[in-house]
LUMGUTI-760150 format. One record per residue (C-alpha): residue in one letter; x, y, z. Coordinates in steps of 0.02 Angstrom, whole numbers, plus 50000, padded with zeros to 5 digits. Layout:
LUMGUTI-760150
residu = A	c1 = X	c2 = Y	c3 = Z
...
This chain:
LUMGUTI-760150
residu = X	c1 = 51875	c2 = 51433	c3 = 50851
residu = X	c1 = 51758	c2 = 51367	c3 = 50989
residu = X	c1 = 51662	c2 = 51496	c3 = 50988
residu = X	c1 = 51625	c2 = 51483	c3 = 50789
residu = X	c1 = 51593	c2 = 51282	c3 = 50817
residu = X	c1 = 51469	c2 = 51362	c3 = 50947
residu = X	c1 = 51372	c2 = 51476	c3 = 50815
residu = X	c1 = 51358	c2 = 51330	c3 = 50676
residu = X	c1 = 51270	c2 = 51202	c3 = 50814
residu = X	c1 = 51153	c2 = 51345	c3 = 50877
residu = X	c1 = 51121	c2 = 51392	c3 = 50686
residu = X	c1 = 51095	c2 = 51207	c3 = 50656
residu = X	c1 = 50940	c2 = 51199	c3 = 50769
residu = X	c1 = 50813	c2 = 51313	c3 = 50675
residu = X	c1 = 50893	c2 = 51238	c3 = 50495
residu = X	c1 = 50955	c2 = 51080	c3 = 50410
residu = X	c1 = 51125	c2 = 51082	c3 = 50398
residu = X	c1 = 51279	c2 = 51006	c3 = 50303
residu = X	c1 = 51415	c2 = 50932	c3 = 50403
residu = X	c1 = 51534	c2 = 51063	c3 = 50331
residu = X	c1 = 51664	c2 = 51183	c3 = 50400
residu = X	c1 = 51694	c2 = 51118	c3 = 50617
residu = X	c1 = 51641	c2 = 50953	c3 = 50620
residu = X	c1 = 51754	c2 = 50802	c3 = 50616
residu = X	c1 = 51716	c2 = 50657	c3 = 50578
residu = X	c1 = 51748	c2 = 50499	c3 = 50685
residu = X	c1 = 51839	c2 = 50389	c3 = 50558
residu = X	c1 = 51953	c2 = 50520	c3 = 50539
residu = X	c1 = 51994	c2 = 50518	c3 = 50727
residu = X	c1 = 52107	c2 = 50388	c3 = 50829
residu = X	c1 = 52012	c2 = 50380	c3 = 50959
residu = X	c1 = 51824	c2 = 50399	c3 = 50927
residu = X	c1 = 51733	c2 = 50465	c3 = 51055
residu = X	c1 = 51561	c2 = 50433	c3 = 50988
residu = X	c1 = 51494	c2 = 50279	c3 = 50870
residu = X	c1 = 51342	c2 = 50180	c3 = 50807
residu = X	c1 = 51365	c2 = 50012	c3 = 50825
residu = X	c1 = 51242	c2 = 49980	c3 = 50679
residu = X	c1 = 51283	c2 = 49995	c3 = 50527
residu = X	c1 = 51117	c2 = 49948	c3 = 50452
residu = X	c1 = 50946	c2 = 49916	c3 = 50509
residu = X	c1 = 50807	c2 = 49862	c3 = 50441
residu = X	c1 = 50642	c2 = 49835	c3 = 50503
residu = X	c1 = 50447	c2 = 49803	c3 = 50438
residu = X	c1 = 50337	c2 = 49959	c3 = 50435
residu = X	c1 = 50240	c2 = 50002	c3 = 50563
residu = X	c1 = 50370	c2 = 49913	c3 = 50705
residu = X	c1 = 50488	c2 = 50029	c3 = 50814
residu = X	c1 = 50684	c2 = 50072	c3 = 50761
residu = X	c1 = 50803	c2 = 50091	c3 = 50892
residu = X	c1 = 50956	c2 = 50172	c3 = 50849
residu = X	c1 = 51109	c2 = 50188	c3 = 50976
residu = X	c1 = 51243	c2 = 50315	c3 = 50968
residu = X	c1 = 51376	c2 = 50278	c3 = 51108
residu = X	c1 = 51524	c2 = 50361	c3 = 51177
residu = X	c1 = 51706	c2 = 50302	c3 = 51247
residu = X	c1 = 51710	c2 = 50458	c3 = 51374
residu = X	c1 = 51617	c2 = 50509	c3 = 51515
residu = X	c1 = 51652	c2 = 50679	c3 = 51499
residu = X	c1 = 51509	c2 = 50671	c3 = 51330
residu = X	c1 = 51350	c2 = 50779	c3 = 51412
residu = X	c1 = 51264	c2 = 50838	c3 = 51256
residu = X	c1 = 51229	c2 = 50708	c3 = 51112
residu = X	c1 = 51120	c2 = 50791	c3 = 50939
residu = X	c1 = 50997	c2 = 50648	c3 = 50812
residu = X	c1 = 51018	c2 = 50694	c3 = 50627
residu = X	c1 = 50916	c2 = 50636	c3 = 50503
residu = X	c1 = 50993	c2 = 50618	c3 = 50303
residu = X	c1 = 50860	c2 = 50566	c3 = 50196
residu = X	c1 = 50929	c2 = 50498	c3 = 50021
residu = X	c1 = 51011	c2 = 50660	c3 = 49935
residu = X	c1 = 50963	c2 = 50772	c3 = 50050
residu = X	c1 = 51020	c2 = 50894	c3 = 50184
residu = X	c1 = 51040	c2 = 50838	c3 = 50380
residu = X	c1 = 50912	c2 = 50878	c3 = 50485
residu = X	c1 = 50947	c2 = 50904	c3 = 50668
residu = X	c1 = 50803	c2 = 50818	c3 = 50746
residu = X	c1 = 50838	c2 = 50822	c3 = 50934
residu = X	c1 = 50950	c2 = 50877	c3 = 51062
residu = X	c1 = 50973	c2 = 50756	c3 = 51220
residu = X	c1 = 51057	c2 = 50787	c3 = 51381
residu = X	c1 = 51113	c2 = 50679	c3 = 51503
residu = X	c1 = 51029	c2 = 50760	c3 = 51638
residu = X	c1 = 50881	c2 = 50675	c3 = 51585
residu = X	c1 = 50791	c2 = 50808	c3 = 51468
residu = X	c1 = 50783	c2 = 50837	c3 = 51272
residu = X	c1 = 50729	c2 = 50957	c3 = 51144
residu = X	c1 = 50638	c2 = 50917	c3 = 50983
residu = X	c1 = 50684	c2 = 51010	c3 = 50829
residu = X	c1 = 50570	c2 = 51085	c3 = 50708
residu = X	c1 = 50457	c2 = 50938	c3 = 50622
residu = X	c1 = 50513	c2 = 50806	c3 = 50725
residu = X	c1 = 50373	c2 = 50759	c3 = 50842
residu = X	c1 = 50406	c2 = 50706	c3 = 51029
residu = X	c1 = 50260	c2 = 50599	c3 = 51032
residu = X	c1 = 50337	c2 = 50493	c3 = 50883
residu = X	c1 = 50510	c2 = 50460	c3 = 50980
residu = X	c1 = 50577	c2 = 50382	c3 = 51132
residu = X	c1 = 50742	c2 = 50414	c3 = 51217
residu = X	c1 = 50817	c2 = 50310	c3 = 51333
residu = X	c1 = 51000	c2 = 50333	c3 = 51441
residu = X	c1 = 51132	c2 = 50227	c3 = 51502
residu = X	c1 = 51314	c2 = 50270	c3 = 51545
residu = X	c1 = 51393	c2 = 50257	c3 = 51392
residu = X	c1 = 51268	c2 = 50248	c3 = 51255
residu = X	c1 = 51103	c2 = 50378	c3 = 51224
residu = X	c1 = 50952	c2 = 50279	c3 = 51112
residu = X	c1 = 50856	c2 = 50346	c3 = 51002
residu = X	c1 = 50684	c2 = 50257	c3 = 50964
residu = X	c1 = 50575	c2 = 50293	c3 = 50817
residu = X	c1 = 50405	c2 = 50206	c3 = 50856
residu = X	c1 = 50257	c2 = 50162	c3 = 50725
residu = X	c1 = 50375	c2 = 50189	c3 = 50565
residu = X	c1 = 50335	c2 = 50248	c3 = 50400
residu = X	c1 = 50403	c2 = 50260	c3 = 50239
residu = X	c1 = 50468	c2 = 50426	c3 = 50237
residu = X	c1 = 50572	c2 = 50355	c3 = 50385
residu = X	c1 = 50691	c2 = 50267	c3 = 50292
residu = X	c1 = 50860	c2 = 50390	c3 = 50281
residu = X	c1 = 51039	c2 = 50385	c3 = 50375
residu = X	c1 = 51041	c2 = 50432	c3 = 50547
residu = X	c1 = 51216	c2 = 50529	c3 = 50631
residu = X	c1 = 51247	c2 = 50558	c3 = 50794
residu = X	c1 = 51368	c2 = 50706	c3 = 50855
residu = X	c1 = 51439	c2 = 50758	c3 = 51010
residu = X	c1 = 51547	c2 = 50941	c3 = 51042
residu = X	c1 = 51736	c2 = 50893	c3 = 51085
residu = X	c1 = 51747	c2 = 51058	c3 = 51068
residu = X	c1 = 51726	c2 = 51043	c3 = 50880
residu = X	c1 = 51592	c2 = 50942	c3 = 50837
residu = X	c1 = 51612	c2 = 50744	c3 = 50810
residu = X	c1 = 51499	c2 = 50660	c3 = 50692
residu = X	c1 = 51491	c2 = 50475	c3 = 50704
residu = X	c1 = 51467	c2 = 50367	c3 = 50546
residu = X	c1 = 51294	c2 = 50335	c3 = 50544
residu = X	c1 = 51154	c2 = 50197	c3 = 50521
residu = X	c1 = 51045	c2 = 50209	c3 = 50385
residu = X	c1 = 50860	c2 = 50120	c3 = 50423
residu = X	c1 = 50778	c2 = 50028	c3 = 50303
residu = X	c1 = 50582	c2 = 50032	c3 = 50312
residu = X	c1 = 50520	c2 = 49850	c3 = 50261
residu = X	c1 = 50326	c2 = 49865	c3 = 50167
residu = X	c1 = 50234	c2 = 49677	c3 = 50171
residu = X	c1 = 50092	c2 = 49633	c3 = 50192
residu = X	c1 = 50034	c2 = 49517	c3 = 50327
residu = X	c1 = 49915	c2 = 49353	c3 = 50288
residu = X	c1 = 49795	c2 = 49326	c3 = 50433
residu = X	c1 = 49815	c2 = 49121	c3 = 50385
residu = X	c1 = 49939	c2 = 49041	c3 = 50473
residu = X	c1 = 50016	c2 = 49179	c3 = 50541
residu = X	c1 = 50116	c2 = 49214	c3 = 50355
residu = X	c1 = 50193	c2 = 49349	c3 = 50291
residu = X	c1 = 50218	c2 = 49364	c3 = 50111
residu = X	c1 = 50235	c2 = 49511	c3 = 49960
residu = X	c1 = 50092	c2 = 49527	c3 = 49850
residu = X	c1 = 50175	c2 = 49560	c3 = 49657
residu = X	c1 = 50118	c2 = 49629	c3 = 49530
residu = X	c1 = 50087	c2 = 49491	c3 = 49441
residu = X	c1 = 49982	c2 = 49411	c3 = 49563
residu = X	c1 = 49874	c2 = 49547	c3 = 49553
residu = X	c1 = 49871	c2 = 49529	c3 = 49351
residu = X	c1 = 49827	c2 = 49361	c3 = 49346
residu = X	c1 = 49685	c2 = 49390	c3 = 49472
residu = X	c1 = 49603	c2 = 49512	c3 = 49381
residu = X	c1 = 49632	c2 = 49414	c3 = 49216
residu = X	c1 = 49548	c2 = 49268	c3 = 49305
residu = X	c1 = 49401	c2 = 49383	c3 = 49367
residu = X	c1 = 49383	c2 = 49460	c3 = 49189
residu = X	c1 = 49372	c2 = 49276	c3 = 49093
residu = X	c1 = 49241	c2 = 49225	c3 = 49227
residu = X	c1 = 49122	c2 = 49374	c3 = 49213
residu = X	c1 = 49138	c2 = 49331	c3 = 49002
residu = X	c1 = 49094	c2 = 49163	c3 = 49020
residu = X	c1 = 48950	c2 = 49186	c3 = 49148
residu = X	c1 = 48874	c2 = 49316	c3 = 49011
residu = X	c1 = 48894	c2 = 49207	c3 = 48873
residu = X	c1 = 48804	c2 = 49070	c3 = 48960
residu = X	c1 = 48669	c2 = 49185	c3 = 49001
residu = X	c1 = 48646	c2 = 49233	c3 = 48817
residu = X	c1 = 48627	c2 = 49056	c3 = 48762
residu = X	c1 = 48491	c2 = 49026	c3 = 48886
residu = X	c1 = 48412	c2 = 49196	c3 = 48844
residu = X	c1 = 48419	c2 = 49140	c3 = 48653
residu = X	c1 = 48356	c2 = 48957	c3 = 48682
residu = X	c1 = 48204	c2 = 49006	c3 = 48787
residu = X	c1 = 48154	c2 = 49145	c3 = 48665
residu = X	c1 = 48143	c2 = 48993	c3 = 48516
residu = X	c1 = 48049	c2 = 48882	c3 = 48614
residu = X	c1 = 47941	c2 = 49005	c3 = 48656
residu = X	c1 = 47908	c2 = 49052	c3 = 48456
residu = X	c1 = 47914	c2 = 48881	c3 = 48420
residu = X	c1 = 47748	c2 = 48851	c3 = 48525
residu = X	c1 = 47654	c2 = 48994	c3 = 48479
residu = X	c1 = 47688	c2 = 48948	c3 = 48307
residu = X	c1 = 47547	c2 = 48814	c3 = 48239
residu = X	c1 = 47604	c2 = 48651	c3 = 48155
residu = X	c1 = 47590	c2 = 48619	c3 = 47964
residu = X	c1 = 47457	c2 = 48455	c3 = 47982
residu = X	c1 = 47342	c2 = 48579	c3 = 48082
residu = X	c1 = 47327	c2 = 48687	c3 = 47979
residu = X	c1 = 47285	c2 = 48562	c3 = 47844
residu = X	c1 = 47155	c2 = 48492	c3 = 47942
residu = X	c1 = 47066	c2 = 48641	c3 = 47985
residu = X	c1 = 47057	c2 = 48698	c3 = 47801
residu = X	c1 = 46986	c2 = 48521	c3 = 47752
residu = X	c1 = 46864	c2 = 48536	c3 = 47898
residu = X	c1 = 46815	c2 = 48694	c3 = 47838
residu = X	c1 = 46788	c2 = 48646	c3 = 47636
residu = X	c1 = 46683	c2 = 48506	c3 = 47709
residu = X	c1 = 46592	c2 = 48640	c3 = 47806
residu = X	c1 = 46543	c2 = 48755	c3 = 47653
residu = X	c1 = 46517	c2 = 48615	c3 = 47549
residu = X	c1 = 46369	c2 = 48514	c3 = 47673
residu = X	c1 = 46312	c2 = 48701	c3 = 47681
residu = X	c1 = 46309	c2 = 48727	c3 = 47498
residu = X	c1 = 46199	c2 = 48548	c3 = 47455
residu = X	c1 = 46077	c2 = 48590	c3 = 47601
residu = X	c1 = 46036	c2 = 48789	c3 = 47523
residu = X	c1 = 46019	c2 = 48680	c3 = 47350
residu = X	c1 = 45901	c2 = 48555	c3 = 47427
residu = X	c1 = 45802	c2 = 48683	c3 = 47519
residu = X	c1 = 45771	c2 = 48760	c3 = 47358
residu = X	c1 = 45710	c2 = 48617	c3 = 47270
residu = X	c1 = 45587	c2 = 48550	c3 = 47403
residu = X	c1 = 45513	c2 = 48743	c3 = 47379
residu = X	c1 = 45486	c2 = 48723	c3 = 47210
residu = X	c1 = 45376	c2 = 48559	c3 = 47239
């Protein structure tokens, strides 16, 4: 039987498994000899996520991370020993994690979250079978930080809708009043060029009185020639 439990942890290293066939879990146990204290934790994105798995025993050596995003497979993620070494898993990155010891509880530190961070993470330890404990899903917080005052608030959607309903009304009326001064300078402008009624009276008088002083000198000239 050991030696099967064996097979399944090895073959859980290089694929994400499904706690099915050895594993037990620790509710189910009357002692457990592994737990997370946390049930849930949430934190903002971009911050660091420590989760604890402890033990009761001293005997525990060997603790494996699991990952569970939302209805999906476990994912072994990484193996720790309590000699003071660990080993990654495929796509788990060591740079991205820190681990840190004590006698009776192994952390697990996620730093510079993300969204895709947010699952259920298990803990397990061999007892010979292997011992899941109940797990702490993370939460990954998204807001968005105000530089004023040190704030932190969520920016809806309809925020965002009235802005650009505000922006769009402003851009209409600045048009519009650029029209009307368009328009008003373009009439003044005909209304100049265009001469006034009295003028033109005047000059046609003016110019009747012209042809007709030019009219009784020809006449006059004419006469005077005859004498």
């Amino acid at each position: 039987m050991t030696t099967v439990c064996v097979f399944i942890l090895i073959f859980s290293t290089l694929y994400a498994v499904e706690p099915v066939g050895c594993w037990v879990s620790a509710q189910s146990l009357p002692e457990s000899p592994v737990y997370q204290p946390d049930k849930e934790l949430s934190v903002d994105i971009g911050d660091s996520a420590t989760l604890p798995c402890c033990f009761s025993t001293k005997h525990v050596g060997i603790i494996d991370f699991f990952k569970q995003p939302n209805r999906q497979k476990l994912q072994i993620m990484v193996t720790v020993y309590k000699t003071g070494s660990e080993t990654f898993h495929h796509g788990f990155q060591r740079f991205r994690y820190q681990i840190e010891r004590s006698s009776t509880c192994f952390n697990l530190t996620i730093l510079n979250t993300t969204a895709s961070d947010e699952a259920t993470y298990h803990c397990a330890v061999m007892r010979p079978n292997i011992v899941f404990a109940e797990g702490t899903y993370l939460k990954i917080k998204v807001v968005c930080k105000e530089t004023l005052h040190g704030n932190i608030t969520t920016i809806s959607t309809h925020e965002k809708t009235v802005f650009g309903l505000g922006t769009a009304l402003g851009l209409c009326g600045l048009l519009i009043f650029c029209l009307t001064c368009f328009i008003l300078r373009k009439k003044v402008a005909t209304t100049e060029n265009t001469p006034r009624k009295g003028q033109v009276c005047v000059q046609e008088t003016e110019a009747e009185t012209l042809n007709y002083a030019a009219l009784q000198f020809s006449k006059r000239k004419a006469k005077d020639e005859k004498f």
